[in-house]
C-alpha positions in Angstrom: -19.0 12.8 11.7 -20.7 9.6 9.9 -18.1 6.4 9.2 -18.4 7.4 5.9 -17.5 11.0 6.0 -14.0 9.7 7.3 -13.6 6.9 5.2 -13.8 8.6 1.8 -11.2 10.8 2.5 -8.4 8.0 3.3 -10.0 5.9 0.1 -8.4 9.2 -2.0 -5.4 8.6 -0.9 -5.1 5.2 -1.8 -2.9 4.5 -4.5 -4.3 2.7 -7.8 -3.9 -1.0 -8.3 -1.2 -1.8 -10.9 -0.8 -5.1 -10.7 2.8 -5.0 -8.6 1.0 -3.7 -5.6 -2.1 -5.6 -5.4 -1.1 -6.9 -1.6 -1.0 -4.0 -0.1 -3.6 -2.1 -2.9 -6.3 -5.1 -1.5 -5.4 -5.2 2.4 -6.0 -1.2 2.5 -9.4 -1.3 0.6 -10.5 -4.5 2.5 -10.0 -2.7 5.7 -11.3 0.4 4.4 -14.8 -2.1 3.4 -14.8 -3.2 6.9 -15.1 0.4 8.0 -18.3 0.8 5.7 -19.5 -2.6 6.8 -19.8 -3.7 3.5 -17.1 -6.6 3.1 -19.2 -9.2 3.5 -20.4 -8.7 -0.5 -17.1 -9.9 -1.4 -17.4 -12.9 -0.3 -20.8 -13.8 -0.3 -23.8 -14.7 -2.9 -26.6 -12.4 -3.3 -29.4 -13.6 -1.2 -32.2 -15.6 -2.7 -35.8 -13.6 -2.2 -38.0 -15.6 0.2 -41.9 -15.2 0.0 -43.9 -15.1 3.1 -46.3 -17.8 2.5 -49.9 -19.1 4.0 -49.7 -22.4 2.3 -48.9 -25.5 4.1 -45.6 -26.9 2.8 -43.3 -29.8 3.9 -41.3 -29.6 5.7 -43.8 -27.0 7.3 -43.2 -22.9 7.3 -44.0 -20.9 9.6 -46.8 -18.6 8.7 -44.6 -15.5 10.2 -41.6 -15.9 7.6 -41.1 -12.3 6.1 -39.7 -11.6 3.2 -35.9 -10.7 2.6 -36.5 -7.9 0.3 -34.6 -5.9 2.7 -31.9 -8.2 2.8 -31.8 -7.9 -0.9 -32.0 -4.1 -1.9 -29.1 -3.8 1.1 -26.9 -6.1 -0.5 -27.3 -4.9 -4.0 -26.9 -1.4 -2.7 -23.7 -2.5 -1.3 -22.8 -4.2 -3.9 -22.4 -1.0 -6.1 -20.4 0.7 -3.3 -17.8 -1.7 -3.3 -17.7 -2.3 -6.9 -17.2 1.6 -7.6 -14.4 1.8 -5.0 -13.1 -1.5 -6.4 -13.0 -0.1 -9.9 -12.7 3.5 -9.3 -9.1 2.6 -7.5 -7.1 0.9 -10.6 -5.3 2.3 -13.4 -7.8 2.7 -16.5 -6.5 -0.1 -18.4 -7.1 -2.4 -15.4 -10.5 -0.8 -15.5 -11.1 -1.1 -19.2 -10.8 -5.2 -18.2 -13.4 -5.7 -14.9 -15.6 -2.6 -15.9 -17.9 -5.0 -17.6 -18.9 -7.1 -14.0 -21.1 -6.0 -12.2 -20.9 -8.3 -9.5 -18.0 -6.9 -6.5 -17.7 -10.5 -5.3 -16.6 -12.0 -9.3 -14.0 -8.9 -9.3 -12.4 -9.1 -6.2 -12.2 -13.0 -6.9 -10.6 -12.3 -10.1 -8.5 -9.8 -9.1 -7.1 -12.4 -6.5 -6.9 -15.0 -8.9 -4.8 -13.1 -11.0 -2.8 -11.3 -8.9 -2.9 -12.6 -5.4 -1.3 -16.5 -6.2 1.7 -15.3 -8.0 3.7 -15.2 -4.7 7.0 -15.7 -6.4 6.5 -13.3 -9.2 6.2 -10.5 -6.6 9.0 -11.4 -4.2 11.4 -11.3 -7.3 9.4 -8.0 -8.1 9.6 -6.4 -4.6 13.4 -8.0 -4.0 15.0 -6.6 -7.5 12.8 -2.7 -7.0 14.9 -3.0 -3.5 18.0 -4.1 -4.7 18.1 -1.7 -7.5 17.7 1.2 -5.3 20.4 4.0 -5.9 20.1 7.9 -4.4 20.0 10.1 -7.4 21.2 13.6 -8.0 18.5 16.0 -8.2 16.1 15.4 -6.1 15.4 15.6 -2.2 17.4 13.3 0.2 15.0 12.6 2.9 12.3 12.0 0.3 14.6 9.3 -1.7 15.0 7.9 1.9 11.6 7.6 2.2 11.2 5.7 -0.9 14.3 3.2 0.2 12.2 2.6 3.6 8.9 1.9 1.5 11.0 -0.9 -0.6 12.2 -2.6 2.7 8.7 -2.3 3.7 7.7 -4.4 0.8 10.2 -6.7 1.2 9.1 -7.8 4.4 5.3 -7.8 3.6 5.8 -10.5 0.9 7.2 -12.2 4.3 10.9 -12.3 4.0 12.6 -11.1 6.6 15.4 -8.5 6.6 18.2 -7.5 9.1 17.8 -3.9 10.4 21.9 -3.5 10.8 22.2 -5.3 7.2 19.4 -2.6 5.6 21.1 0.6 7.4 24.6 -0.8 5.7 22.9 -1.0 2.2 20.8 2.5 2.4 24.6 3.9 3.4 26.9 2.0 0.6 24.0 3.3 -2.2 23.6 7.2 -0.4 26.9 8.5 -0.7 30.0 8.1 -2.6 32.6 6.2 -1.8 35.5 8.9 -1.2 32.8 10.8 0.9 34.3 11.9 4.3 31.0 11.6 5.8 30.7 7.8 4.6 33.9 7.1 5.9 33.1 8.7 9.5 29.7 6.3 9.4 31.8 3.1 8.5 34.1 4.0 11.5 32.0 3.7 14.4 32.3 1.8 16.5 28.7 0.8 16.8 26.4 -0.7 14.3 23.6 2.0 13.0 20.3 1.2 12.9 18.5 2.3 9.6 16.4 4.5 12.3 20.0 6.0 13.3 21.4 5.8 9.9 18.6 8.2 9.2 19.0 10.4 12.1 22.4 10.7 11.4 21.6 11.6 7.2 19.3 14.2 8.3 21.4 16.1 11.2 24.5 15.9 8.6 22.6 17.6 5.9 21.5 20.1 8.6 24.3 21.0 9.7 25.9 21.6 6.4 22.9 24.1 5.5 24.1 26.1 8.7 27.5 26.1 8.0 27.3 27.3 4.4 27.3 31.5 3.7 23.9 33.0 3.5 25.5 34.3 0.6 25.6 31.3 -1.4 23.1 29.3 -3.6 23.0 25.5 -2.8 21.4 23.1 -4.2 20.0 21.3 -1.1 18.9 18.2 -2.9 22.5 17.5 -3.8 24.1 18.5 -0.3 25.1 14.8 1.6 26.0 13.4 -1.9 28.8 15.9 -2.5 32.3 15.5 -1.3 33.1 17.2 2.4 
């Protein structure tokens, strides 16, 4: 299987740039160019054509200088590939803005100018999505934990650190209510959790409460570790 064939694949996967995740958005598709061998367009001019020549010059040529036409129909040919990944992975009104270049290099230079400086702006984005995290009724537990995980993952992208005991302590305080039996066991041990433990222990409780309930009776498993024991 070619590097492409296993490249295009992952490139589908890759979320579209939004603005708020152009960090991660950029890493994922600079790596992704790396693979293709095809980086080095976004970050270099195209190459000027040289003309083999018989004509004495000064400083002297050598007679046996070929021509970089090679050189050139490569780099415009990679050019387009990383353009149309480039463009074809934003939202379409990012799109409707860097459509009109045609060069990869003056997008991915834009796109850094306008995205990649504003270091502040996305801590204070990546520090309120985490601090405004809250499980909801309705929908799957593991999945919202998922989510939480993927906002401390953020957090410490944008290179702020976070404690793992201190993260565990927040994911429990916003997963179940207060009164909740099961809470009150958790803040009872005597050990610190982890958020890997805190996890293990989320995902064994909710098992265990599928078990025990009748075969009889309609749950609504999305709701099971926020309800009262």
């Amino acid at each position: 299987m070619s590097v492409i064939s296993k490249i295009v694949p992952e490139l589908a996967k890759l979320e579209s740039l939004d603005g708020h995740n152009y960090k991660r958005w950029s890493q994922k598709l600079l790596m992704y160019f790396e693979q293709l061998e095809i980086d080095y367009v976004l970050f270099n001019d195209p190459p000027k054509p040289i003309a083999p020549t018989d004509v004495e010059t000064t400083p002297p040529v050598a007679k046996d200088v070929k021509s970089n036409e090679e050189d050139i129909a490569k780099f415009v040919k990679d050019n387009k590939t990383a353009r149309w990944h480039i463009l074809n992975n934003m939202t379409n009104t990012l799109f409707d803005l860097f459509a009109v270049n045609k060069s990869a290099k003056f997008i991915w230079e834009s796109l850094e100018t306008k995205y990649g400086a504003d270091d502040a702006g996305k801590k204070k984005y990546v520090v309120g999505k985490w601090l405004g995290f809250q499980m909801a009724d309705g929908k799957p537990i593991m999945d919202q934990v998922h989510v939480y995980e993927n906002l401390c993952a953020d957090v410490v992208n944008e290179g702020m650190k976070l404690d793992d005991i201190f993260v565990a302590n927040v994911l429990r305080e916003n997963s179940l209510p207060p009164r909740s039996d099961y809470r009150n066991q958790l803040k009872h041990k005597k050990k610190d959790l982890s958020l890997k433990e805190l996890i293990g222990h989320m995902r064994t409780e909710e098992a265990n409460r599928l078990k025990d309930l009748p075969a009889s009776q309609s749950v609504d498993r999305s709701r099971l570790l926020l309800c009262k024991s």
